[in-house]
N, C-alpha and C positions, 0 to 999 in steps of 0.2 A: 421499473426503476433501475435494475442492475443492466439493462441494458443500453440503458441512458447515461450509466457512470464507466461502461466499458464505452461509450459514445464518446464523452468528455475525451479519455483517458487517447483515444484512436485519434481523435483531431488535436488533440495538445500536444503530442510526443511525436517525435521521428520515429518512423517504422521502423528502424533501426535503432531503436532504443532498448537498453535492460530496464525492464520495469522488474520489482521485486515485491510479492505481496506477503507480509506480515500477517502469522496467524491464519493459514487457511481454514482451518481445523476440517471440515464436512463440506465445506460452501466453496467448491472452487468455478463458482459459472463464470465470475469478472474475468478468470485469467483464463479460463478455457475460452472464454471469446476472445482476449486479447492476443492468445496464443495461434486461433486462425488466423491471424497476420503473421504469416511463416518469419518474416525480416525480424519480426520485435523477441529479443531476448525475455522470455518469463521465467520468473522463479518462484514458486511457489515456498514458503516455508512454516512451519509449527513444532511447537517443541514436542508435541506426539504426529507425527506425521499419519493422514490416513489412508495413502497409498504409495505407491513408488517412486510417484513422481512431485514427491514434497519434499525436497530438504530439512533435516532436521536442525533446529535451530532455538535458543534461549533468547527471545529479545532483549532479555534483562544481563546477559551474559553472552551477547556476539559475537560472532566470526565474523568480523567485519570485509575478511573476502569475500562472503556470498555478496556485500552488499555495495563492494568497492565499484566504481563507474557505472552505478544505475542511475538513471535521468530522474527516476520516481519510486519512490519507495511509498506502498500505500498498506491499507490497516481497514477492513470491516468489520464495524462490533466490536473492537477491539478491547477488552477492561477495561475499565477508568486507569487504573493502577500500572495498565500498561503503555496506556498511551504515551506518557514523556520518553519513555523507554524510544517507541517509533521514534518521535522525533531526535532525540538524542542521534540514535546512530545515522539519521538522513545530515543531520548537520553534520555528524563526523566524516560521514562520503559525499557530500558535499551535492546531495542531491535534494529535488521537490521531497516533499509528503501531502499526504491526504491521509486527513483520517474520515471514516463515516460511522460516528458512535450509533447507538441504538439512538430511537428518539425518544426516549425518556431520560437519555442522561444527557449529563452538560459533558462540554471538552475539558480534561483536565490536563491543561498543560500553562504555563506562564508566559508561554511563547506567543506570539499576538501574530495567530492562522486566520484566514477570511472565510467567512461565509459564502460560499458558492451553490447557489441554485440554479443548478443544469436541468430543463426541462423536467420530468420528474424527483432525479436523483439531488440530493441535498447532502453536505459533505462541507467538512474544511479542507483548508489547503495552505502550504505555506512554501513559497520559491526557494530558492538557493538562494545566497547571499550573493 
């Protein structure tokens, strides 16, 4: 499945893209495969980072430089609590989101994201304006 949703992410975006993922916390395989594509800008971020190559970061209280001119801002398992949070600062920069909650929770957000079922990987998503 996570290699289905870095599949999605590799055919959607310019390899030349900043992609930024929200809340790595332990799980960074999405963006370690998306980061084999030397071209694509990754940034990993968590408000406890758990290695060096994670920026520290509040989604509920951003830096919205980390997050300024990324094509896709995305979120795995993300909180309930946190998820408006993603979306908020992707419409502030003016980029995609994807969230991919656990599958036992619903999406909480007011924002009206699509259902995308990519080969295995299951996930919303919601473009730029």
């Amino acid at each position: 499945m996570w290699n289905d949703l870095s599949d999605y992410i590799l055919k959607n975006y310019d390899k030349n893209s900043k992609i930024v993922e929200v809340g790595v916390g332990g799980f960074p395989r999405v963006a370690l495969k998306l980061k084999e594509h030397h071209k694509m800008n990754i940034i990993m971020t968590d408000i406890k980072p758990s290695h060096e190559g994670v920026v520290k970061d509040d989604i509920t209280d951003p830096n919205l430089k980390i997050y300024g001119g990324a094509s896709l801002i995305y979120s795995i398992r993300p909180p309930e609590e946190l998820q408006p949070y993603v979306v908020k600062v992707a419409e502030a920069v003016g980029s995609d989101v994807i969230i991919k909650p656990l599958s036992t929770e619903f999406l909480n957000t007011k924002k009206n994201m699509k259902l995308i079922n990519y080969k295995k990987a299951v996930f919303y998503k919601m473009c730029k304006p």
